[in-house]
Kinemage of the C-alpha trace (Angstrom):
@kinemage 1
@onewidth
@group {chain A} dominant
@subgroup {mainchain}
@vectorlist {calphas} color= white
{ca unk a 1} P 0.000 0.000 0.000
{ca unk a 2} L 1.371 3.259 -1.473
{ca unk a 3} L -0.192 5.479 1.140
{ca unk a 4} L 0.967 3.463 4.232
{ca unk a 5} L 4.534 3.330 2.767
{ca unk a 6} L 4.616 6.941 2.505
{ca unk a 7} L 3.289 7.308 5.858
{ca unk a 8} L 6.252 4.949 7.606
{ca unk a 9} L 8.920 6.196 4.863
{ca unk a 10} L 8.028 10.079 6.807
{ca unk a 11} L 8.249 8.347 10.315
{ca unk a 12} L 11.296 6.971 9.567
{ca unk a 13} L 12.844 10.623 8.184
{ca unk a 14} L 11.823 12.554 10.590
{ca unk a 15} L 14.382 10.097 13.590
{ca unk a 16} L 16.531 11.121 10.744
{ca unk a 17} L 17.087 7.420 8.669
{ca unk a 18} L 18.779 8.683 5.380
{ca unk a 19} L 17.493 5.824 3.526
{ca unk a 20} L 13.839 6.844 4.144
{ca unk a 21} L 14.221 10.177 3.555
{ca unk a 22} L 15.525 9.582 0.227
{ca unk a 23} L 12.553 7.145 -0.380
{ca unk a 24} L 9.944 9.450 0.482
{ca unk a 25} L 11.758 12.522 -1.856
{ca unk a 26} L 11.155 9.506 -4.697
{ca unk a 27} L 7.456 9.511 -3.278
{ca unk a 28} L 6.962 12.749 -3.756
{ca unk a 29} L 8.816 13.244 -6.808
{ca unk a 30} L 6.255 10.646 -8.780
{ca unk a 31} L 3.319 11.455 -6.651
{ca unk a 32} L 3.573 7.626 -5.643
{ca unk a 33} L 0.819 7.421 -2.252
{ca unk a 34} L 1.232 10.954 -1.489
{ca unk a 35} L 0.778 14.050 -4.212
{ca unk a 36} L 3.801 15.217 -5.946
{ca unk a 37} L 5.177 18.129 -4.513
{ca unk a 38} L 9.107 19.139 -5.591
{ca unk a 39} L 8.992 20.965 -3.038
{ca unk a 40} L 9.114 17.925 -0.276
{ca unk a 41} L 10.826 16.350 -2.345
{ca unk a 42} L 13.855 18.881 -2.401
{ca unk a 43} L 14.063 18.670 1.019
{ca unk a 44} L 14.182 15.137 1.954
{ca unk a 45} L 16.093 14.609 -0.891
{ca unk a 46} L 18.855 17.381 0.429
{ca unk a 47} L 18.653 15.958 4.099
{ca unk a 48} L 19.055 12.322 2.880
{ca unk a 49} L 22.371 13.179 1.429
{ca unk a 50} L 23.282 15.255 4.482
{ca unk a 51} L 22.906 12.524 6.293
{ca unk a 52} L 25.218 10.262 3.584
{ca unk a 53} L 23.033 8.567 1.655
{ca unk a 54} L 25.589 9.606 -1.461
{ca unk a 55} L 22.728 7.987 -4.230
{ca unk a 56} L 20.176 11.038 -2.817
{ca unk a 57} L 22.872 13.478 -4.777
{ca unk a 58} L 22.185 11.633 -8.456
{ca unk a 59} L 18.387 12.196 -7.859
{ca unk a 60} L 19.152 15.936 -7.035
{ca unk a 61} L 20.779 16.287 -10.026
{ca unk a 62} L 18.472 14.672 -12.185
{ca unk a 63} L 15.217 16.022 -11.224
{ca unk a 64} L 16.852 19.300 -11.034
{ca unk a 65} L 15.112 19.699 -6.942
{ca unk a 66} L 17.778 22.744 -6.145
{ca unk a 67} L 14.852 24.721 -8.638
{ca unk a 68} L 12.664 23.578 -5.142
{ca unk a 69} L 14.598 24.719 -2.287
């Protein structure tokens, strides 16, 4: 379920789990159980790599989310 994966993926970011947070900027990048919103996106996206998840920089790049911050 979409929706409840979106829901855990934010519990997870939030404690600060770089691997969630970079899953839920994919979330909202597609609009996959949540709406798409960049915006979101950008951020989790930028705090994911902040946190070392070096993979969160490639999706940065490509959905061009510094446009978001």
């Amino acid at each position: 379920d979409p929706k409840k994966a979106v829901y855990w993926y934010a519990k997870a970011a939030e404690q600060g789990f770089a691997n969630a947070q970079y899953n839920l900027s994919i979330c909202y990048i597609w609009g996959t159980g949540t709406l798409k919103d960049k915006k979101k996106a950008a951020y989790w996206c930028k705090k994911a790599y902040e946190n070392g998840f070096e993979k969160a920089k490639e999706l940065w790049e490509e959905n061009e989310l510094w446009k978001y911050e």
